[in-house]
N, C-alpha and C positions, 0 to 999 in steps of 0.2 A: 504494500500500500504506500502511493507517496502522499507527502504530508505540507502542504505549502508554508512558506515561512512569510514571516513580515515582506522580505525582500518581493517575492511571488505575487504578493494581494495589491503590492503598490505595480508593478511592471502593468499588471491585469486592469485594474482599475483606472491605471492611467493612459492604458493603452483602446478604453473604451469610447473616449470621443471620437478616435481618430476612426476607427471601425465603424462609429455611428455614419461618421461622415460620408467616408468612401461605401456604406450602405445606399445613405441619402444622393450622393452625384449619381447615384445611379436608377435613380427611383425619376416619373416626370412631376410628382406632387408629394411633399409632405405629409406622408400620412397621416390619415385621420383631417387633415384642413384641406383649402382648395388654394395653396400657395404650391404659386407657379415655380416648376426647376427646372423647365427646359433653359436651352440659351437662345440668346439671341443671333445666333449665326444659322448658315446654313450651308452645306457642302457639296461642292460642284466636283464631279468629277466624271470619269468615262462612261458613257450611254451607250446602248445599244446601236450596232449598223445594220440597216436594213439593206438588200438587193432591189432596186425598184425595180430590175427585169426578173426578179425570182417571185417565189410565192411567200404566202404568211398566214397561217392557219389554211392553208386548204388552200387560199383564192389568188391570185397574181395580184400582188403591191399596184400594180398600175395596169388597170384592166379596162382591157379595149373590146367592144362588139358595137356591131354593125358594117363589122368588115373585118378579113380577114387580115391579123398584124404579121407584120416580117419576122423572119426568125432571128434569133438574139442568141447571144453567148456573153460569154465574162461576166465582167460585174457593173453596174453604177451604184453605188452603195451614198443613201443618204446617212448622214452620223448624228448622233443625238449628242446631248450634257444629259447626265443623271444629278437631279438636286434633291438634297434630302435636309428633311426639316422637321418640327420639334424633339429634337436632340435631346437629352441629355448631355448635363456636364463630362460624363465615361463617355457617351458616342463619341462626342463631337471630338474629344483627346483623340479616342480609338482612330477616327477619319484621318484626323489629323498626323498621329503616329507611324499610323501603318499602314498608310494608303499615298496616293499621288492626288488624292483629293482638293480642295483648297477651300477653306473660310471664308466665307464673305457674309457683310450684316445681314439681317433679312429685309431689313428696307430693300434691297437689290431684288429679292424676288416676291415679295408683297409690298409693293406701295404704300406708306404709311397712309392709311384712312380707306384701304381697299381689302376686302373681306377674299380671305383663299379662293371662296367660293366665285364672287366678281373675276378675278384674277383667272380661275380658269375657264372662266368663260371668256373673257379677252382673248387668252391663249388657243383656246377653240377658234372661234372666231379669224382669229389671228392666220392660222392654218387651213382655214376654210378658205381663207383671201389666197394663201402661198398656192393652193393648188389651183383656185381659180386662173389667177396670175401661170401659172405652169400651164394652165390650157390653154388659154389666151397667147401666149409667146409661143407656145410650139404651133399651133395653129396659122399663127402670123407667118411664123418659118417657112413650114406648110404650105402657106399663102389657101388658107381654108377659112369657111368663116364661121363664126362661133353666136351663139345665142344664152339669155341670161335665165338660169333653174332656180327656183325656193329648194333650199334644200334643207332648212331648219326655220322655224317658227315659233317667237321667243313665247311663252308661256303670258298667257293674260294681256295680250299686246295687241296692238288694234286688226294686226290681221289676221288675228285668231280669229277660226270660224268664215272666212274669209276669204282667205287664201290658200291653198294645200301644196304640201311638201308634192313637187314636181311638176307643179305649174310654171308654166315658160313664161315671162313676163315681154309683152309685146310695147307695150305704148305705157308711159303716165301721160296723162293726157292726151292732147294730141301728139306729146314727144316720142318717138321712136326708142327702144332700149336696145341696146345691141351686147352691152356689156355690162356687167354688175355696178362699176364705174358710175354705166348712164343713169342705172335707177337712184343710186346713191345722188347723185348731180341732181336730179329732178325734183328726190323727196325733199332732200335740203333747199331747196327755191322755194319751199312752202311754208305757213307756220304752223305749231299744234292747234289744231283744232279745225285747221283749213280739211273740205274733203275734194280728194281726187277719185277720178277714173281710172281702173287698169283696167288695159285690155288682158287677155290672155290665154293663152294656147294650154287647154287642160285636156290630156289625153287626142291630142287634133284638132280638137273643137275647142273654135276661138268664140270665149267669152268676154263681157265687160262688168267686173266690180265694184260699186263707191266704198270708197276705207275713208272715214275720219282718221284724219294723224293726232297722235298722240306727241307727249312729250318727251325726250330720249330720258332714260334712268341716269340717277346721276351715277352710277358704278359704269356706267357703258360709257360716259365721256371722258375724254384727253384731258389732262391737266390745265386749267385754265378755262375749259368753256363752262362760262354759268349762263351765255344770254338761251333763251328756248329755243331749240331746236326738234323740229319736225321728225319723228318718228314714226316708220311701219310697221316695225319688230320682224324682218327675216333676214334671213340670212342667205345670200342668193351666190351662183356659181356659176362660173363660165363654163357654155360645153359647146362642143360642137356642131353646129347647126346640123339638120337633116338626122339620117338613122345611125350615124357615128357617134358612140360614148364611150366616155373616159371617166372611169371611176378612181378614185383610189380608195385603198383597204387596208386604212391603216387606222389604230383605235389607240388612245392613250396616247397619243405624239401631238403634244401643242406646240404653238409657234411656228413664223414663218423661214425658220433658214433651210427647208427640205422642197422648198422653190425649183433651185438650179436644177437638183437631180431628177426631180418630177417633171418636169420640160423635157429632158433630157431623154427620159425615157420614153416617154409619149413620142419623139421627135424619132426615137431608136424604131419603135415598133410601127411607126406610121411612114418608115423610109427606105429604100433597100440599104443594102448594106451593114456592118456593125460597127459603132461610134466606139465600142471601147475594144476593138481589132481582138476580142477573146482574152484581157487583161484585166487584172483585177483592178478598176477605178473606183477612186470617194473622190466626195467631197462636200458643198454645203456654201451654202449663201441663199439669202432672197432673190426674189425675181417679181418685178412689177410686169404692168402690163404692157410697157414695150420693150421687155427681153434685156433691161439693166439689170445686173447682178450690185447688191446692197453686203454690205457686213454684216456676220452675227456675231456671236458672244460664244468664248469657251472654245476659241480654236485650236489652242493645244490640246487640249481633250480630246475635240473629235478627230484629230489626229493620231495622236495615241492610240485608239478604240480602232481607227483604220489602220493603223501599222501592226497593233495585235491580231486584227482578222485577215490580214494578210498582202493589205493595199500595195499595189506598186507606185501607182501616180493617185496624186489627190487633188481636185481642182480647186481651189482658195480663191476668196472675192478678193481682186486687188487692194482693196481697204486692211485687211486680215495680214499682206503679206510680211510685214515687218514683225508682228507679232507670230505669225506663222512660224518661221525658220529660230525661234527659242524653241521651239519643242525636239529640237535633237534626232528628229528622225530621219538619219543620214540612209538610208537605205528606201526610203519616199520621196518621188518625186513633185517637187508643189509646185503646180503650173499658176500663175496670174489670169485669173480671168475678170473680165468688167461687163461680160455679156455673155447670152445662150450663143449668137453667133461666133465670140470670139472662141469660147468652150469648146464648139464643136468644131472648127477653124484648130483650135491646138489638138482636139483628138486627131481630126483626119492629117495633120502632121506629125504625131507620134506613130501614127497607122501606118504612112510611107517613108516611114526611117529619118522624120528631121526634126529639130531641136524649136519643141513649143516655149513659148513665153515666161519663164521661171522666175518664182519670185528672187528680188534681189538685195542685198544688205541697203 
């Protein structure tokens, strides 16, 4: 039997706050009260890459019917950021120690006075535009022309009831739509409460609507607008005109920097030939609706995440490219690109053996 001494009961006793502690950093509430121990950080680090010419659950990332797509090889792999948030004090070490992860406040990824909840619907949103914009630009490529879909209808908003998910929107007004842009342009000319006309192609059969606009929520607006602004509540998307559609099928991925690659591919399966010559290509940028490639956030990350899956070339928004070439990955080639046609311009010269646009110190 051992028997503890004086020396024992003080080692033990004194050694119980510290235990208390490193219990509590790792707890996200004080037990028994409702005090908060997450932190206030959050950690970015490598996301998942997708093939947008491969598949994902079953279905092709970027699915084409109404016509038969070209055959495809290699890769165009869009890259993500993985961010992770209410931490504990042990996560966030843990991230921090033993990972390539990086710290940053949460103000960076929740807007102070924007609720997670607002925030991922922005980022929805956000991504709804990126692939719109992806249609829109390969289309333009293409030299094909494209027409504006509802493809979400915000809950209790005036075009609830109204409107239905895959209605073609034709006219506000007498104004013509052609592009999500134009509805966007139109509704904003108007004020809450103003009602307009849409015309619209529901299943072939062209109908006309009256919507009263409403007022946009204040979670839905940009920093700084408080004057009222004209609201429909949907969420609309460029496609294809005629029986040619372009889906994508991808779930849980917000934000728009998976633009480029979605153009990209659309552009692959709708043209002879292959853009990525049977190679393993990433990359990652926005893409508006005349085929500008924009910057995003986290681009040593999705670097990293392509050099681990096995990328040879990665294509980088010019904006990216200084911060680009810190991520050490000497064995990936990072091309410059400022647009869909410059992108596809550096692939078809990587294809015939000569030296694309690289980023530079």
């Amino acid at each position: 039997m051992t028997f503890w001494n004086r020396r024992n009961r003080t080692v033990v006793i004194g050694a119980l706050p510290v235990v208390m502690l490193i219990s509590l950093i790792g707890l996200p509430t004080v037990p028994g009260t409702d005090i908060d121990l997450t932190v206030p950080y959050a950690a970015q680090g490598k996301g998942p890459t997708f093939n947008t010419l491969g598949d994902v659950d079953g279905k092709p990332v970027v699915e084409i019917t109404g016509e038969t797509p070209d055959e495809t090889s290699g890769n165009l792999n869009m890259t993500t950021v993985s961010v992770r948030t209410n931490m504990t004090l042990a996560q966030a070490l843990g991230r921090w120690l033993f990972t390539d992860d990086v710290l940053v406040p949460i103000e960076q990824v929740f807007p102070p006075g924007q609720s997670p909840e607002a925030v991922q619907e922005k980022n929805a949103a956000a991504f709804a535009a990126s692939e719109s914009n992806a249609t829109i630009s390969a289309m333009d490529y293409l030299k094909r022309h494209v027409e504006t879909m509802v493809m979400d209808i915000s809950k209790d908003s005036p075009a609830t009831g109204v409107v239905h998910i895959n209605d073609v929107i034709l006219k506000v007004g007498d104004k013509d739509v052609f592009r999500p842009d134009d509805l966007a342009e139109e509704i904003r000319k108007h004020q809450p409460g103003d009602t307009v006309t849409l015309t619209i192609d529901r299943h072939g059969r062209e109908i006309t609507k009256d919507v009263q606009l409403g007022d946009m929520p204040e979670e839905l607006r940009e920093k700084g607008e408080d004057d009222p602004i004209a609201f429909l509540g949907v969420t609309s998307v460029a496609q294809p005109a005629g029986d040619l559609k372009v889906e994508y099928n991808l779930t849980d991925v917000g934000g728009p920097s998976a633009g480029l690659m979605f153009s990209l591919a659309v552009v692959d399966k709708l043209s002879p030939g292959e853009l990525s010559g049977g190679r393993f290509v990433a990359g990652t940028g926005t893409i508006d609706g005349t085929g500008t490639v924009g910057p995003i956030g986290g681009i040593t990350h999705k670097i990293h995440a392509a050099a681990d899956a096995g990328a040879e070339v990665f294509l980088v928004p010019a904006d990216n490219c200084r911060e680009a070439l810190t991520a050490g990955e000497d064995d990936v080639q990072l091309v410059e690109v400022d647009s869909l046609d410059d992108a596809i311009e550096d692939l078809d010269t990587i294809n015939s053996g000569g030296q694309p646009s690289l980023c530079q110190d």
